[in-house]
C-alpha positions as CSV (number, residue, x, y, z in Angstrom):
1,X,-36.9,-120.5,-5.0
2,X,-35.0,-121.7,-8.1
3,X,-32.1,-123.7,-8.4
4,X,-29.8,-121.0,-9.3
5,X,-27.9,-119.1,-12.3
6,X,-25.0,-121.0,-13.2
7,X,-23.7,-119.5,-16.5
8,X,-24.4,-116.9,-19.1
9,X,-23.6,-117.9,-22.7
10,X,-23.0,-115.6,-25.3
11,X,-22.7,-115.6,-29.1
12,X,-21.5,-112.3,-31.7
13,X,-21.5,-114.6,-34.8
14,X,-25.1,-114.8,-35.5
15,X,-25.4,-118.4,-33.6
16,X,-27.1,-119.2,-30.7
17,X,-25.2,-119.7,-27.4
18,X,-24.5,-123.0,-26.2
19,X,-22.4,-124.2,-23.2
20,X,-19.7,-124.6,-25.7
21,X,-20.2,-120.7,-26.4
22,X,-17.9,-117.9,-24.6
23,X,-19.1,-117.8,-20.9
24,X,-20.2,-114.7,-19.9
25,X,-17.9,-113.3,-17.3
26,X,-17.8,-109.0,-17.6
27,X,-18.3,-106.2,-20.2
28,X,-16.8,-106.8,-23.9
29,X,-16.6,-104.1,-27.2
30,X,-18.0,-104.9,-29.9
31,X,-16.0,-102.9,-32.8
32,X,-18.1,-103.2,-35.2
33,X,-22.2,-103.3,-35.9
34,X,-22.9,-106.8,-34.3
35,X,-25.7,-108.9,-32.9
36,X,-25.0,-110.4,-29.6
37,X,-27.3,-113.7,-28.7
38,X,-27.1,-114.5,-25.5
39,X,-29.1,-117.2,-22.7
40,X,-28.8,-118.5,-19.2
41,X,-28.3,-122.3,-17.4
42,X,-29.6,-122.2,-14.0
43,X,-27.7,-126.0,-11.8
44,X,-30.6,-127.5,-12.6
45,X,-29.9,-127.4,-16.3
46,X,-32.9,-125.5,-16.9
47,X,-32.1,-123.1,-20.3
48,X,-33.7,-119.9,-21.1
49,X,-35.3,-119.0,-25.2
50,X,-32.3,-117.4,-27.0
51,X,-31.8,-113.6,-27.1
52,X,-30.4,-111.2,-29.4
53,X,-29.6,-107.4,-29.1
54,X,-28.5,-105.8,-32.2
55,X,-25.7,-103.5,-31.1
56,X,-24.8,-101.0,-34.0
57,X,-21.3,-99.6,-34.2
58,X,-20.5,-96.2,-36.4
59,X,-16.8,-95.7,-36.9
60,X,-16.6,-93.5,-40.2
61,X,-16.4,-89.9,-40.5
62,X,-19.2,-87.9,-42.7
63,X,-18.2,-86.6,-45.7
64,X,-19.0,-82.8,-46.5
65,X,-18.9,-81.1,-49.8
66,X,-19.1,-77.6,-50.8
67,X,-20.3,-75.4,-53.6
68,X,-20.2,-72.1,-54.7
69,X,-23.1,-69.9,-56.8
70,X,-24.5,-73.7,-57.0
71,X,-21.7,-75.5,-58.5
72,X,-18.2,-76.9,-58.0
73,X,-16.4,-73.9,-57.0
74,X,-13.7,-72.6,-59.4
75,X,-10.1,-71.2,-59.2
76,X,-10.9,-68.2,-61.0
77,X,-12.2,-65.1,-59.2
78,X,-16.2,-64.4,-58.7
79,X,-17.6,-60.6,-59.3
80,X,-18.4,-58.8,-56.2
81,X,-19.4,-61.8,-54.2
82,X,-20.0,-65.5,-54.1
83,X,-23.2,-68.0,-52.3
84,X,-21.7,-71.1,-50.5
85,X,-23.2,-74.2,-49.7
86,X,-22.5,-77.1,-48.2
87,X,-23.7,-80.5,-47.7
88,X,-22.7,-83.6,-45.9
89,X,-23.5,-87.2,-45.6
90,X,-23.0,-90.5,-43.9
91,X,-21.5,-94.1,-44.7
92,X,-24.2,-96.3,-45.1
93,X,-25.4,-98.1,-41.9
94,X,-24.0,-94.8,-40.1
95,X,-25.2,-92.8,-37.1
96,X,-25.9,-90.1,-39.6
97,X,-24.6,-86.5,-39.6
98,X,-25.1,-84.2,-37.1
99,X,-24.2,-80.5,-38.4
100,X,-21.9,-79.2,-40.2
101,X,-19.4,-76.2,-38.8
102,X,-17.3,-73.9,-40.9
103,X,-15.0,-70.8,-40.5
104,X,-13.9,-68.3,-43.0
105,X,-11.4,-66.6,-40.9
106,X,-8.4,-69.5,-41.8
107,X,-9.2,-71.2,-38.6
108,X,-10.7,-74.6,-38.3
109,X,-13.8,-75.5,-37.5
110,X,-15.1,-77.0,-33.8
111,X,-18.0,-77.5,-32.4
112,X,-18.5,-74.1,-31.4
113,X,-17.9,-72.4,-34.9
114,X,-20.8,-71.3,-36.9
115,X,-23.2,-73.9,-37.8
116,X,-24.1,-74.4,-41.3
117,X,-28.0,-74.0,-41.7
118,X,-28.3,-72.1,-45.2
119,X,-25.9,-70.6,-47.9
120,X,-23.9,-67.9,-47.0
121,X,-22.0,-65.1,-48.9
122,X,-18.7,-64.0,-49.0
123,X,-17.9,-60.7,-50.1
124,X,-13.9,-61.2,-49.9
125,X,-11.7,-63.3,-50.9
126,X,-11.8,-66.0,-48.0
127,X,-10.8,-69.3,-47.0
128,X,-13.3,-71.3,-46.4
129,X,-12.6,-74.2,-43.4
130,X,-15.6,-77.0,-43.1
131,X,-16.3,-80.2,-41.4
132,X,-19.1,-82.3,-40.7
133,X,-19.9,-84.4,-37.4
134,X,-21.8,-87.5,-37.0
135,X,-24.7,-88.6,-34.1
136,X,-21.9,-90.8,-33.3
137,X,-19.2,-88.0,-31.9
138,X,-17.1,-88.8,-35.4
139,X,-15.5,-86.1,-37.3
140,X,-13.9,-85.6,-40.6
141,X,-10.7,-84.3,-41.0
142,X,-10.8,-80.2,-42.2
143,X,-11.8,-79.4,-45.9
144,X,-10.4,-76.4,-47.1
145,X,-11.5,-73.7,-50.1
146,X,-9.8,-70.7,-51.3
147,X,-12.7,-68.5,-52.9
148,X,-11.5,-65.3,-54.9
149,X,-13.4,-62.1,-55.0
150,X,-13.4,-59.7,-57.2
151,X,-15.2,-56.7,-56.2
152,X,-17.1,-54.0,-58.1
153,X,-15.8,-50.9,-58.6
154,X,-17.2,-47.6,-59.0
155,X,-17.6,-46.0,-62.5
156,X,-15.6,-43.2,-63.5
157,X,-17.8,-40.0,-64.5
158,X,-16.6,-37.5,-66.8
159,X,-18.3,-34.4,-68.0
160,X,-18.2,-31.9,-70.3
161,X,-20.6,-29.3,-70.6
162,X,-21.1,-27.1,-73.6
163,X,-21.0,-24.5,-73.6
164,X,-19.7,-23.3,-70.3
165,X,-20.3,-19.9,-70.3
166,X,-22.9,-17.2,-72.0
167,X,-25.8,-15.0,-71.7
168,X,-29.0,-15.8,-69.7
169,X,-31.3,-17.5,-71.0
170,X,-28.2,-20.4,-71.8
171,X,-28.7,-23.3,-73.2
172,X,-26.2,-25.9,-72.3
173,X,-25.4,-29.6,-73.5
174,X,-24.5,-32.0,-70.6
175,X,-22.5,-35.1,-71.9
176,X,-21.2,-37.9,-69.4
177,X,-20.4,-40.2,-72.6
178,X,-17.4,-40.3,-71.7
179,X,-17.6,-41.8,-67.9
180,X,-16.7,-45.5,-68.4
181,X,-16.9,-48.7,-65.7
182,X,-14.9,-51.9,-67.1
183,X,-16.3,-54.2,-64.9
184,X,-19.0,-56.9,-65.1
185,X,-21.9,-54.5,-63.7
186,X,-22.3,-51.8,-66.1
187,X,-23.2,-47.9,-65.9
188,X,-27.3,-48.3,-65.1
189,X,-27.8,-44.4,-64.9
190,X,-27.2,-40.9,-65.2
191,X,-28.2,-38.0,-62.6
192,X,-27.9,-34.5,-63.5
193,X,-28.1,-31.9,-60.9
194,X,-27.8,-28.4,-62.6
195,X,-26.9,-26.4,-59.7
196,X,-29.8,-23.7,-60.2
197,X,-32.2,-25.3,-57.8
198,X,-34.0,-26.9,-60.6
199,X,-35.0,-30.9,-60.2
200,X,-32.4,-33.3,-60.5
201,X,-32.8,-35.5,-63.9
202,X,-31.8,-39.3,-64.1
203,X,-31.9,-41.2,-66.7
204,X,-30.3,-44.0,-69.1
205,X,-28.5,-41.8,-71.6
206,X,-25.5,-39.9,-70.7
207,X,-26.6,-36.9,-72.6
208,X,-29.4,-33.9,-71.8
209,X,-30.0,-30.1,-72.0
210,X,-30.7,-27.9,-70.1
211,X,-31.2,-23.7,-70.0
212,X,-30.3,-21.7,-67.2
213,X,-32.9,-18.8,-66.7
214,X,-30.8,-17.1,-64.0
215,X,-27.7,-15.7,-64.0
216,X,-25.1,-16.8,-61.6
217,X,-21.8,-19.0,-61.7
218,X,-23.7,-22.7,-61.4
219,X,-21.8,-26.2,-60.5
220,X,-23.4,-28.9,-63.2
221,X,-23.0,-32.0,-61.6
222,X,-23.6,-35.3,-62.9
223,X,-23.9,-39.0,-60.8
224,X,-23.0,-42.0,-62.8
225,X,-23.9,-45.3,-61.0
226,X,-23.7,-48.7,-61.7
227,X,-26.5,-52.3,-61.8
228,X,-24.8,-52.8,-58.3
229,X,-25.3,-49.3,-56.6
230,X,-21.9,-47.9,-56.5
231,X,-21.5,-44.2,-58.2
232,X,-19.4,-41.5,-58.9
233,X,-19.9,-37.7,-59.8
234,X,-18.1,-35.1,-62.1
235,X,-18.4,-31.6,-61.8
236,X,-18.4,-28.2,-64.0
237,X,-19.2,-24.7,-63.2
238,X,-21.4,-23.2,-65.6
239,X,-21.4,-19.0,-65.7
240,X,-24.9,-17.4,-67.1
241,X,-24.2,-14.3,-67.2
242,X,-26.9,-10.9,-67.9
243,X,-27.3,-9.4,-71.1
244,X,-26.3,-5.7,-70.5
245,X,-27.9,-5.2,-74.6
246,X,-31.9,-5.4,-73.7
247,X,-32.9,-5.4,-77.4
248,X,-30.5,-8.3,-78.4
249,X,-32.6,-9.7,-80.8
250,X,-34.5,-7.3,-82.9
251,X,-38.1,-9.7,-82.0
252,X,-40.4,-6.4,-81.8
253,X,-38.4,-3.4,-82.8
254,X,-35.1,-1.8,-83.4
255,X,-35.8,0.1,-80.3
256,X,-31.8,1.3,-78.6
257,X,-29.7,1.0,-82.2
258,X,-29.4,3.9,-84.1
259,X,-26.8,4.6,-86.8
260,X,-24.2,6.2,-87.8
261,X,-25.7,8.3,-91.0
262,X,-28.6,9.0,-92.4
263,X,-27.6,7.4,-95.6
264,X,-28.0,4.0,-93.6
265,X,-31.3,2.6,-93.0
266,X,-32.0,0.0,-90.2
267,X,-34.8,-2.4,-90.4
268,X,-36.6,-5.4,-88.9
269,X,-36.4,-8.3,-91.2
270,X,-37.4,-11.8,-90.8
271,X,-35.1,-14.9,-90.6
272,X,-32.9,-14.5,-87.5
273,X,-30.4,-16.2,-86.5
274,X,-32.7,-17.4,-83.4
275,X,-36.1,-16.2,-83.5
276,X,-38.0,-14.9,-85.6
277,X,-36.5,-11.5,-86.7
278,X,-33.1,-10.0,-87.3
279,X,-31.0,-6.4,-88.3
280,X,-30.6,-5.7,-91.6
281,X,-28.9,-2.1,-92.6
282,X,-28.9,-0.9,-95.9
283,X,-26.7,1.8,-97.6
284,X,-28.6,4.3,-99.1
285,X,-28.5,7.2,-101.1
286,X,-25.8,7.7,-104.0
287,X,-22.9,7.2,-102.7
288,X,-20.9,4.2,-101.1
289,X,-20.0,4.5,-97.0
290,X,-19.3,3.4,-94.0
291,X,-22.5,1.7,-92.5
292,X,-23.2,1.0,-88.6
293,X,-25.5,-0.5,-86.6
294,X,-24.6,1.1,-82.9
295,X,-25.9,0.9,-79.3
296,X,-25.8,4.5,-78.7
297,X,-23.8,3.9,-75.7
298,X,-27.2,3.3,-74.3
299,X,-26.3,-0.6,-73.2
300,X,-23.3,1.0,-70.5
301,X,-23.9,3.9,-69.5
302,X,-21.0,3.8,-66.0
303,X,-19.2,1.3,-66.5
304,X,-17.8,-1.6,-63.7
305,X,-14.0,-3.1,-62.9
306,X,-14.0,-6.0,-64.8
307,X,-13.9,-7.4,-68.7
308,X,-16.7,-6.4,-71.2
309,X,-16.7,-8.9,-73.7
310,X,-19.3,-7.8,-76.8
311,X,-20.7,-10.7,-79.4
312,X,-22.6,-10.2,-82.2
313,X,-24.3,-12.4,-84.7
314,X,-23.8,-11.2,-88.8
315,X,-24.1,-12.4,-92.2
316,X,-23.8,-10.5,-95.4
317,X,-26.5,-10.4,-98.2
318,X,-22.9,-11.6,-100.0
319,X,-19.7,-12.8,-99.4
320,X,-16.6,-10.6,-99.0
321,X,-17.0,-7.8,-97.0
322,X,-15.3,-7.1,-93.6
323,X,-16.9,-6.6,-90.8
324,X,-16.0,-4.9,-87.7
325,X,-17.0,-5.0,-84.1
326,X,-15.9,-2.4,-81.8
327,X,-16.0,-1.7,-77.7
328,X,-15.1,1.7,-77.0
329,X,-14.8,3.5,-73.9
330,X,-15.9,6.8,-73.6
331,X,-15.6,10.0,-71.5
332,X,-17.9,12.4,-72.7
333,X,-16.7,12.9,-76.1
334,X,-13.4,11.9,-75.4
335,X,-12.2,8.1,-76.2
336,X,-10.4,6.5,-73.6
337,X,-9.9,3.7,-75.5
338,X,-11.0,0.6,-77.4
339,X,-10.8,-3.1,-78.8
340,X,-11.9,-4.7,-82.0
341,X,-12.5,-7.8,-84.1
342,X,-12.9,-8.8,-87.6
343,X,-14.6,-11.0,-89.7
344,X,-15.3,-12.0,-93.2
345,X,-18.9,-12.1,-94.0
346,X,-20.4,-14.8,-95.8
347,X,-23.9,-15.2,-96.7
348,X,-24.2,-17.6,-93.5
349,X,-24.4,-16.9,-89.6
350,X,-21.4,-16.7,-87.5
351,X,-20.5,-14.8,-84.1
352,X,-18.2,-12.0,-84.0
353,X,-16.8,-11.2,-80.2
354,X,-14.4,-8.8,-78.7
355,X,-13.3,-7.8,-75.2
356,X,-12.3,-4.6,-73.6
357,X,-11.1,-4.0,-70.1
358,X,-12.0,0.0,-69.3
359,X,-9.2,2.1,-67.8
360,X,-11.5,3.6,-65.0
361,X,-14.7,3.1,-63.9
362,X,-17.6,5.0,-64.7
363,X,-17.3,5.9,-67.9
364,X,-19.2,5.2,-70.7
365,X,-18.9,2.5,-73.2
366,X,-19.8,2.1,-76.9
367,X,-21.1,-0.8,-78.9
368,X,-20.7,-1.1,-82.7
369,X,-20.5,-3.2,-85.7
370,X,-19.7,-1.3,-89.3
371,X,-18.9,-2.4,-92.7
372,X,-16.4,0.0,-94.8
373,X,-17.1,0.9,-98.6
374,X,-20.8,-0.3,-99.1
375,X,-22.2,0.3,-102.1
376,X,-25.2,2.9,-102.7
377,X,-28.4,1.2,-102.3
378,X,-26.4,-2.5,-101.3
379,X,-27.4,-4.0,-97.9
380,X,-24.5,-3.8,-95.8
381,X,-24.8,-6.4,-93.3
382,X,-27.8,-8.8,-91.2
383,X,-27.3,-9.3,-87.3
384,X,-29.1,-10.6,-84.7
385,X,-28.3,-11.9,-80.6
386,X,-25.8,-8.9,-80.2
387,X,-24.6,-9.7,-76.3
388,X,-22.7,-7.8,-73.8
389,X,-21.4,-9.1,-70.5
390,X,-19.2,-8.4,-67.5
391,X,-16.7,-10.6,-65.3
């Protein structure tokens, strides 16, 4: 019933519409935030209360940043691995950001790359590709990062075992010193696996012992890895081999030596070379001889294909005197043949050895150590952790 609408007035410069104001005809763009006032004449000049709309217009881009291990990300390479984050945010007055998209396969980012939500590592050396959108639809352009990785390396083990071969019970040194790792995450252990069934042994420091009660031909290995995880592992056979001598070290009797005269006493004396106990022989009588401690062929009685190789511990009461030890292989009473080694003797320890290959098997085969031209009543020689072994 009223008179009827005969204009619509509008206004996008904050004053109110008058009849003097742009006349309302169709849809207009605003291109930036704006407040439109608008009102209404009906023919009878009747006028409506001014109204406004606010009408808010976002044309910028976000703006995304990016950070690596919590700070600006550098041009020099990170160890192992990096953490990346990113952030973006909008122009004042803006529609405010959406998300955030990024690849790290050199592509760029759309809407359907993964979405940034939380930091993120990279392992490689990547490119990282990121871009933030708006509520609005607006995009920035693509934002680029090169981030280098270096990655950790294994350390390299080495191992030397001392010594490598002997009779059971043997006592050996393991020492991975040596094994090295030049990167930032350092050598954090050391596991020793001796090969005998025994329990492996980690630890901090690159050296331990250990004694093989068994005989056998062992592999020592030893497992050197780093603060990161990533190992390596050096290897070295380790022979214990049997004593074929059962009274090696003279620690209850003298039982299986004999010697070679009468005029040469043997004895059970304290202050071996291990132990407790050691040999001592002692010329007696009134003249100077030959004296010989000897295993009565009692050690090998058939011998086996292979290499006998005979040690001996000595020391002399004094220095001078030479001292032989002597394999010989025996038929009967006939010698097949033999192999020998000298030393000086001083008044300190030290190991004598020898090696004889026999021309057949099953003969016999003789053990013995002598010192020529010793005085009447002078001891001839000490000796203790006499050895004999096959290979």
């Amino acid at each position: 019933g009223g008179a009827g609408v005969t204009s619509t007035h509008y206004t996008t410069d904050g004053t109110n519409p008058t009849l003097a104001s742009p006349t309302y005809s169709g849809p207009f763009s605003v291109a930036s935030t704006t407040t439109v006032s608008y009102r209404s004449w009906d023919t009878a000049g009747n006028i409506e209360a001014v109204k406004s709309q606010l009408i808010r217009i976002d044309g910028t881009s976000p703006v995304s940043t990016i950070q690596c291990n919590n700070a600006a990300c550098q041009s020099t390479s990170y160890f192992n691995s990096a953490s990346i984050s990113l952030a973006a945010s909008d122009n004042a007055g803006g529609s405010g950001v959406a998300s955030i998209h990024y690849t790290t396969n050199g592509t760029d980012p759309t809407l359907t790359s993964p979405t940034y939500t939380a930091p993120f590592s990279v392992t490689t050396t990547s490119t990282i590709k990121f871009r933030a959108w708006d509520t609005a639809g607006n995009v920035e352009t693509t934002n680029s990062q090169v981030v280098q990785i270096t990655p950790d390396t294994a350390p390299v083990s080495r191992l030397t075992v001392t010594p490598t071969s002997g009779v059971a019970p043997l006592s050996v040194t393991a020492d991975a010193s040596a094994s090295t790792d030049t990167d930032p995450a350092p050598i954090a252990s050391y596991a020793f696996n001796f090969g005998d069934g025994s329990s492996v042994v980690t630890q901090t420091s690159p050296i331990t012992t250990h004694t093989y009660t068994r005989t056998g031909t062992f592999t020592l290995t030893v497992t050197v890895k780093d603060t990161v995880g990533l190992s390596s592992s050096a290897s070295q056979p380790v022979v214990s081999q049997q004593n074929l001598i059962s009274n090696s070290g003279f620690e209850s009797n003298t039982n299986g030596w004999t010697t070679n005269s009468s005029s040469v006493t043997l004895a059970r004396v304290s202050g071996g070379h291990t132990g407790s106990w050691a040999a001592r022989l002692t010329r007696t009588g009134s003249t100077a001889g030959t004296c010989t401690l000897d295993d009565g062929q009692s050690s090998v009685k058939r011998t086996s294909a292979g290499t006998y190789r005979a040690s001996l511990w000595v020391k002399g009461a004094t220095a001078g005197a030479t001292l032989t030890l002597q394999l010989s292989e025996l038929n009967g009473g006939t010698v097949l043949g033999s192999s020998s080694a000298t030393v000086t003797l001083t008044t300190s320890w030290q190991q004598v050895t020898v090696s004889y290959q026999p021309t057949r098997t099953g003969s016999s085969l003789d053990f013995a150590a002598s010192v020529a031209a010793v005085p009447a009543g002078a001891v001839a020689f000490f000796a203790d952790d006499a050895a004999l072994t096959l290979s």
